[in-house]
DSSP file (Angstrom, degrees, kcal/mol; ACC not computed):
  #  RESIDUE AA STRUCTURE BP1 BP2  ACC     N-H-->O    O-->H-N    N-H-->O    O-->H-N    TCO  KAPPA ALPHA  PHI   PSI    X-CA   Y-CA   Z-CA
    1    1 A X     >        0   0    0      0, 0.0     4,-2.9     0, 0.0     5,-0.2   0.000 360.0 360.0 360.0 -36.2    0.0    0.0    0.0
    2    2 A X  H  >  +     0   0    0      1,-0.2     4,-3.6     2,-0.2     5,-0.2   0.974 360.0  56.4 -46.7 -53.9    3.1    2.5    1.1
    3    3 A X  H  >>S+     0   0    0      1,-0.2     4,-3.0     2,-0.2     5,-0.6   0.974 105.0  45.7 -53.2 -40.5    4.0    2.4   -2.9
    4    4 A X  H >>5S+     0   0    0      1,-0.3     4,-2.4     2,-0.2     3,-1.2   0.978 110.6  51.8 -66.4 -32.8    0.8    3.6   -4.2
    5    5 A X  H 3X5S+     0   0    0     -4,-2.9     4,-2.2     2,-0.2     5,-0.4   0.953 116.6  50.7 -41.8 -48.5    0.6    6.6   -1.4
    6    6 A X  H 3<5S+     0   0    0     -4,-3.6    -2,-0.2     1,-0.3    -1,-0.2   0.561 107.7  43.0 -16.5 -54.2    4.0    7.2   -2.9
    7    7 A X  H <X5S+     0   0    0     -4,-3.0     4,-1.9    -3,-1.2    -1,-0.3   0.736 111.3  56.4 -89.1 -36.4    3.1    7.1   -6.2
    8    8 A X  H >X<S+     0   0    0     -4,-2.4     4,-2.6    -5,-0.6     3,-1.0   0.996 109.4  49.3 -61.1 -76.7   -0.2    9.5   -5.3
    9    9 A X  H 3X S+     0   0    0     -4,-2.2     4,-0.8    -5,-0.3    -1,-0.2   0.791 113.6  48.5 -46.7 -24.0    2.4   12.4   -3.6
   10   10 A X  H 3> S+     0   0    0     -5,-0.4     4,-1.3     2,-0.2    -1,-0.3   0.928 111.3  46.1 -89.9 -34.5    4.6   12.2   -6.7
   11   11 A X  H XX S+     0   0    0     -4,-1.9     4,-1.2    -3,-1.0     3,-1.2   0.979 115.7  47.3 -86.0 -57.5    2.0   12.5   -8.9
   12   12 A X  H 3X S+     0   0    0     -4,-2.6     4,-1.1     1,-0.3    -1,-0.2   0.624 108.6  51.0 -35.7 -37.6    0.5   15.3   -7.0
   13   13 A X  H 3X S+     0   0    0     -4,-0.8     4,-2.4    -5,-0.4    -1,-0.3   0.857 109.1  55.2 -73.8 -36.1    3.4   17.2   -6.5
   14   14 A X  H <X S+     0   0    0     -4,-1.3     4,-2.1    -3,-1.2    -2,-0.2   0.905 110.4  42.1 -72.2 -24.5    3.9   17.0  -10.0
   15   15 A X  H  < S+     0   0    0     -4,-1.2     4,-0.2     2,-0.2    -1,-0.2   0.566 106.3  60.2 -70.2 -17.9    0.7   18.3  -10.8
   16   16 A X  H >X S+     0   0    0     -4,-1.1     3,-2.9    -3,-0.2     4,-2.2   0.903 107.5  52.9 -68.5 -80.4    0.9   20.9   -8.3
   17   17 A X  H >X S+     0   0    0     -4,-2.4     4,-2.0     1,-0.3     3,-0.6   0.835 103.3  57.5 -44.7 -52.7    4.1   22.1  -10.3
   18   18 A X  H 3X S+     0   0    0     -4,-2.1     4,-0.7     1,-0.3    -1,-0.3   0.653 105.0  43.5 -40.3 -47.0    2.5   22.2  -13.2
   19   19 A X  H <> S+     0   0    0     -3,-2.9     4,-1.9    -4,-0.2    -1,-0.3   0.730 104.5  62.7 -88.7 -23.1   -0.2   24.5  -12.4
   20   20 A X  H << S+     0   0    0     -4,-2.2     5,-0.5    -3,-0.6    -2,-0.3   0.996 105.6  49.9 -50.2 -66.6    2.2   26.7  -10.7
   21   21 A X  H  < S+     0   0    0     -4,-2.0     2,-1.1     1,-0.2     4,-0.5   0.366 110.5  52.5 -35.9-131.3    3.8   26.8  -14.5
   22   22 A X  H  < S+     0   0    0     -4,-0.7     2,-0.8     1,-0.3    -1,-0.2  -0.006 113.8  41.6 -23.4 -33.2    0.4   27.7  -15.9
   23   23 A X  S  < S-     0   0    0     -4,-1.9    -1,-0.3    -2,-1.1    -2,-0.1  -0.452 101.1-130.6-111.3  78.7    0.0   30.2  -13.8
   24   24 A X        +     0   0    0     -2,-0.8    -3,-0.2     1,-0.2    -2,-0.1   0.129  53.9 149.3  -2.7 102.2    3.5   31.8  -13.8
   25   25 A X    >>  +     0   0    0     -4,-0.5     3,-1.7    -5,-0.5     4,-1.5  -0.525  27.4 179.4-120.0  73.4    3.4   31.6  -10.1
   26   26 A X  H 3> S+     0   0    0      2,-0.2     4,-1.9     1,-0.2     5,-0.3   0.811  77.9  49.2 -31.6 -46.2    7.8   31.2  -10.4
   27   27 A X  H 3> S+     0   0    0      2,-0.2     4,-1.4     1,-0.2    -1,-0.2   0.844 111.4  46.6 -78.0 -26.7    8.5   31.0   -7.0
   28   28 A X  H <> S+     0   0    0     -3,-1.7     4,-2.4     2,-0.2    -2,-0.2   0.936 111.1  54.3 -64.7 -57.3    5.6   28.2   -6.3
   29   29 A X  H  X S+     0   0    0     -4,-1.5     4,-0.9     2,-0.2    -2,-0.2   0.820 106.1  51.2 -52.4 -58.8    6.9   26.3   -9.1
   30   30 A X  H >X S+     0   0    0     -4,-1.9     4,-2.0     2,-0.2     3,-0.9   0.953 112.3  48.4 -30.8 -63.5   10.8   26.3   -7.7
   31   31 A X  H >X S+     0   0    0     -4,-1.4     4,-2.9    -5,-0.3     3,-0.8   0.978 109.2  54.3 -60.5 -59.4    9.6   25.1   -4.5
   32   32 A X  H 3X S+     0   0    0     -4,-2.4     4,-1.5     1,-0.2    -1,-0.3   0.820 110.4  46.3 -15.5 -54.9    7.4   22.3   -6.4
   33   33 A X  H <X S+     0   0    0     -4,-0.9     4,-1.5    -3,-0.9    -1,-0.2   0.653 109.7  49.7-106.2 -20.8   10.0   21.1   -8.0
   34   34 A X  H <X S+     0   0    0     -4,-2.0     4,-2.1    -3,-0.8     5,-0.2   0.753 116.6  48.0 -77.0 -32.5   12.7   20.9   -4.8
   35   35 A X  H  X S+     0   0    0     -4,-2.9     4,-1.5    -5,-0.5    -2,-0.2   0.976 111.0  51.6 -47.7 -57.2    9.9   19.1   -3.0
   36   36 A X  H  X S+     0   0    0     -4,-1.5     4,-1.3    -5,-0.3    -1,-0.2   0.712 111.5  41.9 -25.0 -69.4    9.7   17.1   -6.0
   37   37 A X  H  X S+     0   0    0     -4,-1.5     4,-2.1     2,-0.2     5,-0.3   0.668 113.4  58.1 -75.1 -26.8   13.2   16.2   -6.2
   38   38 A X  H  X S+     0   0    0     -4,-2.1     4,-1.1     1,-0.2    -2,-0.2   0.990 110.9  42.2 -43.3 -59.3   13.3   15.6   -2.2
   39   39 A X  H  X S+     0   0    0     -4,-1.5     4,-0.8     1,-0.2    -2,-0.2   0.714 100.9  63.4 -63.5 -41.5   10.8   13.3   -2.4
   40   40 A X  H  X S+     0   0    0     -4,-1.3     4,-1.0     1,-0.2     3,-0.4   0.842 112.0  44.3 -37.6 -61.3   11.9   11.2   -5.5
   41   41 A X  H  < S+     0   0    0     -4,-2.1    -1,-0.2     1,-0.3    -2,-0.2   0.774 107.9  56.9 -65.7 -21.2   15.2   10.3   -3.4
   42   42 A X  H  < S+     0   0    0     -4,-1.1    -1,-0.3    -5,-0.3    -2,-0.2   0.911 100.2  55.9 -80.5 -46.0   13.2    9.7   -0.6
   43   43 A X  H  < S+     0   0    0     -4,-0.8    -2,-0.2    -3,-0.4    -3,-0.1   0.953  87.4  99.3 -46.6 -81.2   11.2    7.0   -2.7
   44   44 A X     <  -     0   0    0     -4,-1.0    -3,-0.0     1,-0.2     0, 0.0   0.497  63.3-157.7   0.2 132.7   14.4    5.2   -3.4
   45   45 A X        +     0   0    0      0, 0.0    -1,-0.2     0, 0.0     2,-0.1   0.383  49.1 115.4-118.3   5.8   14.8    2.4   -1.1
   46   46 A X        -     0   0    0      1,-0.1     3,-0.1     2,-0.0     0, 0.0  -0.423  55.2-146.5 -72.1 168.1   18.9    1.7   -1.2
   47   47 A X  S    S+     0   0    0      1,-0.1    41,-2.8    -2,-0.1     2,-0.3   0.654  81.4  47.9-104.7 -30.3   20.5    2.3    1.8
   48   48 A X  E    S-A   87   0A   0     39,-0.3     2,-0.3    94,-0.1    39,-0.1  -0.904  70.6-175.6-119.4 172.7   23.7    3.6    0.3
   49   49 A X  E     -A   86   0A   0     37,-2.1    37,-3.0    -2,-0.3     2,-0.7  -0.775  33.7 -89.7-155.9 151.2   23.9    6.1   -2.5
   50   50 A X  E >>  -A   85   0A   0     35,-0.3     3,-3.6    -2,-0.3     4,-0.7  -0.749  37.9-126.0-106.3  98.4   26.2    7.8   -4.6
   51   51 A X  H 3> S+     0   0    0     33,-3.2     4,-1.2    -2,-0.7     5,-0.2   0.778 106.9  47.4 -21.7 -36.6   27.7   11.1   -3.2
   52   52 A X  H 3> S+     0   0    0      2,-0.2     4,-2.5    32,-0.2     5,-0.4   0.932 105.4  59.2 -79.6 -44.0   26.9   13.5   -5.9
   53   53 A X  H <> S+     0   0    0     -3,-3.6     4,-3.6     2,-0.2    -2,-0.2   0.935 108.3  50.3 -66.1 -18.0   23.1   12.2   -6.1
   54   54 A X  H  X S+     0   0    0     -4,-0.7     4,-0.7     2,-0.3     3,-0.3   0.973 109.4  50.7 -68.8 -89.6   23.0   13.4   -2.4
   55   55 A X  H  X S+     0   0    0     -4,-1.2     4,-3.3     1,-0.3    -2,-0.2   0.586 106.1  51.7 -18.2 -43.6   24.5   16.8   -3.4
   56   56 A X  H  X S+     0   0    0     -4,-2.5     4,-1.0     2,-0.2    -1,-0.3   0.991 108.9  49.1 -80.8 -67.2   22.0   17.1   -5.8
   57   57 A X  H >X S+     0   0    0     -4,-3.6     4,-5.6    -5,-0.4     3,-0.5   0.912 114.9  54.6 -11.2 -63.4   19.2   16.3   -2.8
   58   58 A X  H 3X S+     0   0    0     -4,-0.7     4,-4.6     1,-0.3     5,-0.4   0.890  98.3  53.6 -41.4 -59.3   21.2   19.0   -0.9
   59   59 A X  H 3< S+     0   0    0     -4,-3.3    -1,-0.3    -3,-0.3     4,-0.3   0.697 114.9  43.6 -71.0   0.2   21.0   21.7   -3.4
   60   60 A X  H XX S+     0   0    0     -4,-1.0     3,-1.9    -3,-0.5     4,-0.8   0.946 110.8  54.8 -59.2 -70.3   17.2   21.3   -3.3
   61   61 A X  H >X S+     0   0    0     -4,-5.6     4,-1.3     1,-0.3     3,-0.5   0.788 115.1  38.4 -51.3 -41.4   17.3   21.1    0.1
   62   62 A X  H 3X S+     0   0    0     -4,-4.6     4,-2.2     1,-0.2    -1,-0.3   0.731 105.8  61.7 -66.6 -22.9   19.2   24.5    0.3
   63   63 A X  H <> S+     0   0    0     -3,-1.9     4,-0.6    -5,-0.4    -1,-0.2   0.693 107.3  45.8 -95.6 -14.8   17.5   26.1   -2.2
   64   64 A X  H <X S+     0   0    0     -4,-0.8     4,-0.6    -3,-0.5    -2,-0.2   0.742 110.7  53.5 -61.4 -45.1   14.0   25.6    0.1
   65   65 A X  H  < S+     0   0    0     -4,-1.3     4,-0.3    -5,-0.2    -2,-0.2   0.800 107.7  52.0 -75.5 -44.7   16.0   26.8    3.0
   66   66 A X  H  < S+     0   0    0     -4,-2.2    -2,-0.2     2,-0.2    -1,-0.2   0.910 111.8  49.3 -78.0 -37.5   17.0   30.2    0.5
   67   67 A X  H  < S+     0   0    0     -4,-0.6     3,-0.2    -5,-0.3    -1,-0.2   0.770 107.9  49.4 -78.0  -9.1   13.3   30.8   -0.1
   68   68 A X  S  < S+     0   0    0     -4,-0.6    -1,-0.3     1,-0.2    -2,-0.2   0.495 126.3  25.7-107.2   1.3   12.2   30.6    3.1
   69   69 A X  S >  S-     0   0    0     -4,-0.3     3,-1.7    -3,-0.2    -1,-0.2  -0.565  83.9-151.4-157.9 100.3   14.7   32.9    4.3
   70   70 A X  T 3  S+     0   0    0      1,-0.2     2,-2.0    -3,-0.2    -3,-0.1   0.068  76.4   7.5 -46.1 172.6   15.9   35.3    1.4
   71   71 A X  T 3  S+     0   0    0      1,-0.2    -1,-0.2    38,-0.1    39,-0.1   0.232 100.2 100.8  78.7 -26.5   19.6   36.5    1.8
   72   72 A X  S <  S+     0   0    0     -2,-2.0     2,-0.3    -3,-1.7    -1,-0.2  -0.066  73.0  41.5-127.0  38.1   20.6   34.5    4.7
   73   73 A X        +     0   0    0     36,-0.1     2,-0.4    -7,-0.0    38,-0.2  -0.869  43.8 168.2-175.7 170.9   22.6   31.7    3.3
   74   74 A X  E     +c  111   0B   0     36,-1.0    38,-4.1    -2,-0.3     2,-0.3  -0.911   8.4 172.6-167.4 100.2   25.2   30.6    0.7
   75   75 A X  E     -c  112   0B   0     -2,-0.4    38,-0.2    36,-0.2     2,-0.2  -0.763  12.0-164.8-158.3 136.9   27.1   27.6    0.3
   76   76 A X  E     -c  113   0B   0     36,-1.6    38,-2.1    -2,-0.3     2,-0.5  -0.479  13.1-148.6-109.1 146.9   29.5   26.3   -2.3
   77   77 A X  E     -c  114   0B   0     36,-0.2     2,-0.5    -2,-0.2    38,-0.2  -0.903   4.3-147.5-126.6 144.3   30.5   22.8   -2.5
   78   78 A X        -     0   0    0     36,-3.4     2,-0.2    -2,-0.5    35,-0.0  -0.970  30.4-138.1-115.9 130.2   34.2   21.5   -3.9
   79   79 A X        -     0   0    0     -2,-0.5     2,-0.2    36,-0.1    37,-0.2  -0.417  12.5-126.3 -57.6 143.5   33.3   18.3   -5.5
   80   80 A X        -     0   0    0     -2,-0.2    37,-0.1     2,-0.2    -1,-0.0  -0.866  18.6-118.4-104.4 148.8   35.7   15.4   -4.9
   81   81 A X  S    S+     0   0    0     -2,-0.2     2,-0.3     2,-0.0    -1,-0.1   0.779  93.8  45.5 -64.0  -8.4   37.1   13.6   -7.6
   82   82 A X  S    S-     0   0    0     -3,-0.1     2,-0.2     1,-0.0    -2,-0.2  -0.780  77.9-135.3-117.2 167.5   35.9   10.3   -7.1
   83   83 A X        -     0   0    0     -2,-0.3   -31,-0.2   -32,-0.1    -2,-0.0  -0.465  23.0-160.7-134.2  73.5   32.2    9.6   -6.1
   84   84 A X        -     0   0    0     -2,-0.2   -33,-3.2     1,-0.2     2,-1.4   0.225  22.7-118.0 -32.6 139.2   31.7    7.1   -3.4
   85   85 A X  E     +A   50   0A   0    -35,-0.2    57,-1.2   -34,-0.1   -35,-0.3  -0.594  48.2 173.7 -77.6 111.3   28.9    5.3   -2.6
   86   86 A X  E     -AB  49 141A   0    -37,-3.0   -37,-2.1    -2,-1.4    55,-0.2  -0.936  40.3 -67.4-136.5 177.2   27.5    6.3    1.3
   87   87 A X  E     -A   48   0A   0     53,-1.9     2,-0.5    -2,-0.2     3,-0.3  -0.009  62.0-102.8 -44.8 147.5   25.2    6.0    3.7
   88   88 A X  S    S+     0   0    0    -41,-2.8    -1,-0.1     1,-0.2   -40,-0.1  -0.427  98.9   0.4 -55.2 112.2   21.6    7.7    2.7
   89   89 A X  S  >>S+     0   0    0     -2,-0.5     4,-4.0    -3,-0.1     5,-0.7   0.156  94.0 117.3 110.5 -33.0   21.0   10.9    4.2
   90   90 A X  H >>5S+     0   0    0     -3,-0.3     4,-1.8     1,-0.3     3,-1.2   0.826  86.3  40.4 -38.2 -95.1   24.2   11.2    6.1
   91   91 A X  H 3>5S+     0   0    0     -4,-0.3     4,-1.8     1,-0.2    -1,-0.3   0.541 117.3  49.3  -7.3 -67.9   25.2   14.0    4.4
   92   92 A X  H 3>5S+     0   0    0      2,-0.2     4,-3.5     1,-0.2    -1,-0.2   0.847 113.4  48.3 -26.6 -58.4   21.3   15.5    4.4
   93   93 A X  H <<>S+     0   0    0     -4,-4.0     5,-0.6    -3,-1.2     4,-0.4   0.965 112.3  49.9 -72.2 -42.6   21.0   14.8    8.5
   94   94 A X  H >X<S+     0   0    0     -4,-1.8     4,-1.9    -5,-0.7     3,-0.7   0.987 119.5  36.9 -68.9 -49.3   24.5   16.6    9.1
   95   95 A X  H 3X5S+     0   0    0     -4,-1.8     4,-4.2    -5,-0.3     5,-0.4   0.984 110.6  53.5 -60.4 -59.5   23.5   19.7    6.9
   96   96 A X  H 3<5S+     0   0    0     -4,-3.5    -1,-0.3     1,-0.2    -2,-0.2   0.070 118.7  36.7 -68.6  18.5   20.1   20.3    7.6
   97   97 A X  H <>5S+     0   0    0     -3,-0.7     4,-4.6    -4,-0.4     5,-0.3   0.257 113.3  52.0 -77.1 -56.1   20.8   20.4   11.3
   98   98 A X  H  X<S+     0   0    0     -4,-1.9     4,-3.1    -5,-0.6    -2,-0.2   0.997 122.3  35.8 -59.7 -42.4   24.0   22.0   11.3
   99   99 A X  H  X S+     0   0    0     -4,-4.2     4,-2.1    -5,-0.3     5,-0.4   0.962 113.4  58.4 -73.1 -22.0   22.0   25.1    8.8
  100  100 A X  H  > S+     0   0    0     -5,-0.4     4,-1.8     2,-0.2     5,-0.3   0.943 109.3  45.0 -56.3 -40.0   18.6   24.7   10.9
  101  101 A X  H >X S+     0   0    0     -4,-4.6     4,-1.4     1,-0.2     3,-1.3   0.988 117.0  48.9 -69.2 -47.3   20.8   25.7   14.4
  102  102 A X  H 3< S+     0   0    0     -4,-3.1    -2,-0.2    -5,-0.3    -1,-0.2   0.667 117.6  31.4 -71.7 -16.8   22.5   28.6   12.5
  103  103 A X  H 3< S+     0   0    0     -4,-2.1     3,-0.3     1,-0.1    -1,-0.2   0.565 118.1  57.9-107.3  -2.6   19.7   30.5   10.7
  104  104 A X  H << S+     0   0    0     -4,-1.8    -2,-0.2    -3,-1.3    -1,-0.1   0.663 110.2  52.2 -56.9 -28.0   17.1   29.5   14.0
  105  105 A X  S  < S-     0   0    0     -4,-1.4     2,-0.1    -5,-0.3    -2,-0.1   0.143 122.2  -9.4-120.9  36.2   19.9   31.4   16.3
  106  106 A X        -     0   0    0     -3,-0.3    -1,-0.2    -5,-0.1     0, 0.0  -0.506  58.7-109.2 142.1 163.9   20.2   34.5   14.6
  107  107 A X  S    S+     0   0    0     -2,-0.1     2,-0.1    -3,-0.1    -1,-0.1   0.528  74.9 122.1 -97.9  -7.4   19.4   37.0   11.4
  108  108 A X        -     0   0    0     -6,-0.1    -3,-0.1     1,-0.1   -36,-0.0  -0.440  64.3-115.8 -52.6 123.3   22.9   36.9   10.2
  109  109 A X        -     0   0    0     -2,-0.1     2,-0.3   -36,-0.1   -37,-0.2   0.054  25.2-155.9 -25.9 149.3   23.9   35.8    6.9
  110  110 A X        -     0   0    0    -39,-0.1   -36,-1.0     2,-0.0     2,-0.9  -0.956  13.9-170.5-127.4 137.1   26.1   32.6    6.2
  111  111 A X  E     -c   74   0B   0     -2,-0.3    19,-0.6   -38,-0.2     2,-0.3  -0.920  23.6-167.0-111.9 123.1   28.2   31.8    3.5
  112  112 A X  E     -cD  75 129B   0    -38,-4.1   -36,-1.6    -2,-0.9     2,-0.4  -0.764  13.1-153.1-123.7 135.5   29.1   28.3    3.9
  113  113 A X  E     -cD  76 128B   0     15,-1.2    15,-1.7    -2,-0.3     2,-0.3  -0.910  10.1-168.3-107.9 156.5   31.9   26.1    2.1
  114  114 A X  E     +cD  77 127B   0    -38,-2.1   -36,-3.4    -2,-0.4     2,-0.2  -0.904  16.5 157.0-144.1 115.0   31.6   22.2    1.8
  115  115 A X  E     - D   0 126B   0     11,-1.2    11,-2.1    -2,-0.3     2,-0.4  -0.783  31.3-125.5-137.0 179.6   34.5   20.1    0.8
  116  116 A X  E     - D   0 125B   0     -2,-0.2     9,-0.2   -37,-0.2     2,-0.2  -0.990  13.9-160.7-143.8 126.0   35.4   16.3    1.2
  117  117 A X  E     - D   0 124B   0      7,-1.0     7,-4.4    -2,-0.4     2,-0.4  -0.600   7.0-167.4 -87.7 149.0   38.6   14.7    2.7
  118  118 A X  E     + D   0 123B   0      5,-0.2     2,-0.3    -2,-0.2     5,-0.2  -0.859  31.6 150.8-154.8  97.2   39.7   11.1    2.1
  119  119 A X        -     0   0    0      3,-2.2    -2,-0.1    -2,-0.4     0, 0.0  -0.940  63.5  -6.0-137.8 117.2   42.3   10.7    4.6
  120  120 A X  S    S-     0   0    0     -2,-0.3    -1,-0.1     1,-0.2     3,-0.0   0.962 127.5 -54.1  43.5  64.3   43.2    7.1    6.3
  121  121 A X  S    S+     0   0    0      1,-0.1     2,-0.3    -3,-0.1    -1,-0.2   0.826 118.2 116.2  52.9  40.1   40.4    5.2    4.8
  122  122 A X        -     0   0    0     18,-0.0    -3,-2.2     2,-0.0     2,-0.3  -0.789  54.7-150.6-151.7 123.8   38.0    7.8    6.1
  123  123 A X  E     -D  118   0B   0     16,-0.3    16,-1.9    -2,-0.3     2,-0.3  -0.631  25.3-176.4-111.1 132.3   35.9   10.1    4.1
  124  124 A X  E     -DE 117 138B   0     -7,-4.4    -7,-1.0    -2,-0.3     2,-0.4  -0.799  22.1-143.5-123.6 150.6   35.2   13.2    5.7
  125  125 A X  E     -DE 116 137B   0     12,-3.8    12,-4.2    -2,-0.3     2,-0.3  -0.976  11.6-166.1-138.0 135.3   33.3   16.4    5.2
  126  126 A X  E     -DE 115 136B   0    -11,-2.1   -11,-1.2    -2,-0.4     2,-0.3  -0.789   2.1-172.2-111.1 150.8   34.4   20.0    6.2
  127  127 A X  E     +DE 114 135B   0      8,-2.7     8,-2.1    -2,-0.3   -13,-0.2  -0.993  22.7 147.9-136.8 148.3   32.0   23.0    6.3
  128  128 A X  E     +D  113   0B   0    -15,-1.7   -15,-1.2    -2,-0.3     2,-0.2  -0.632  13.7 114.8-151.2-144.0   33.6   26.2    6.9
  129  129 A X  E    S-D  112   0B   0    -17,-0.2     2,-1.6    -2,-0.2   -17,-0.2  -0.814  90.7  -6.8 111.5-160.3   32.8   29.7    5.7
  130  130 A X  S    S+     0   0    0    -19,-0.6     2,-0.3    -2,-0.2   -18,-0.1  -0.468  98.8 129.9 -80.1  81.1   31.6   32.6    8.8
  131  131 A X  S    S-     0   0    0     -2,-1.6    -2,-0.1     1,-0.1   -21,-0.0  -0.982  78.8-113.7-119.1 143.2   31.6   30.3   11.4
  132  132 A X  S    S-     0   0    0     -2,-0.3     2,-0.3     2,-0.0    -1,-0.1   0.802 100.2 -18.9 -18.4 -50.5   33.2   30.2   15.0
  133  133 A X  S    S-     0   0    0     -3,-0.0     2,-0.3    -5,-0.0    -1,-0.0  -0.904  77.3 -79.7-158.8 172.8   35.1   27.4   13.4
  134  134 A X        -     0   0    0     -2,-0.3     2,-0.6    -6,-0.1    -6,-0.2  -0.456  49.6-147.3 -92.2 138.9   35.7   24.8   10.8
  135  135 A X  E     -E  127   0B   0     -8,-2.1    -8,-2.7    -2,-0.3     2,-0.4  -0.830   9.3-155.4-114.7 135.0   33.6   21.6   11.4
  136  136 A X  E     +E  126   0B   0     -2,-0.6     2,-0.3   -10,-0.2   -10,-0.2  -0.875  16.1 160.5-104.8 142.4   34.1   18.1   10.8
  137  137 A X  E     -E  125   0B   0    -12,-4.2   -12,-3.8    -2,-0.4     2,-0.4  -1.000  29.3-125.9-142.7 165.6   32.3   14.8   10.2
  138  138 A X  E     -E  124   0B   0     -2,-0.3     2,-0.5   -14,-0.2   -14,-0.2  -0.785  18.0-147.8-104.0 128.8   32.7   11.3    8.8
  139  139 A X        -     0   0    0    -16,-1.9     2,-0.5    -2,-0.4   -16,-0.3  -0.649  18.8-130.5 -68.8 136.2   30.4    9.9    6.2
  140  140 A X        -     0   0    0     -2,-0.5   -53,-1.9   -53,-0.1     2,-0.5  -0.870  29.3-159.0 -94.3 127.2   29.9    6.3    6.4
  141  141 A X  B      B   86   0A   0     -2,-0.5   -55,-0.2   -55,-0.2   -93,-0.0  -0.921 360.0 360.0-124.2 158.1   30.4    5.1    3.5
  142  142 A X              0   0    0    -57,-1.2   -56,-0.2    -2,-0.5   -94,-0.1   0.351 360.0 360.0 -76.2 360.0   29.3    1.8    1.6
């Protein structure tokens, strides 16, 4: 039963976008279509995942995050060359927390960097940008 609710919210969301086009309403339509894309990975049922298709989650996820609060964030990602397979969502759970405390805990801008270490078999992610400090975590990867 889970798929066809599944299939019912995708369809709906796509149809929702749709009329958003038809009625130029641009801004509805953006959000429609990061929802969209949320949701589509979300369907997916591997448990690991290919680092860039997570990035691509991310900039949705950010790009929700920028419409619900103009102005007050920025963040550039250095790609790594290779593109490991990890866990799902690691990456997601780490971001969307780490941006949720900073633009909850004050009206200040951020401009955020995000880059990825692979240093002694352990693949790592830095975020740095105007923050107290540079932050780390490990991705599990598959």
């Amino acid at each position: 039963m889970r798929t066809g609710i599944d299939s019912f919210l995708s369809d709906a969301l796509s149809y929702a976008g749709q009329l958003a086009f038809a009625e130029e309403a641009s801004g509805t339509f953006a959000l429609l279509e990061h929802l969209s894309r949320i949701f589509r990975y979300w369907e997916h049922r591997e448990e690991a995942i290919r680092l860039s298709d997570e990035l691509v989650v991310l900039s949705s996820l950010l790009e929700i995050v920028r419409i619900r609060y103009p102005g007050r964030l920025r963040l550039s990602v250095e790609t790594p060359d290779e593109d490991p397979f990890i866990t799902k969502y690691a990456l997601l759970h780490y971001i969307q927390k780490e941006i949720g405390a900073l633009i909850d805990g004050t009206s200040q801008g951020y401009i955020l960097h995000l880059r990825f270490l692979d240093e002694d078999n352990r693949f790592r992610a830095e975020l740095s940008g105007n923050l107290p400090q540079k932050q780390y975590f490990e991705i599990p990867c598959k």
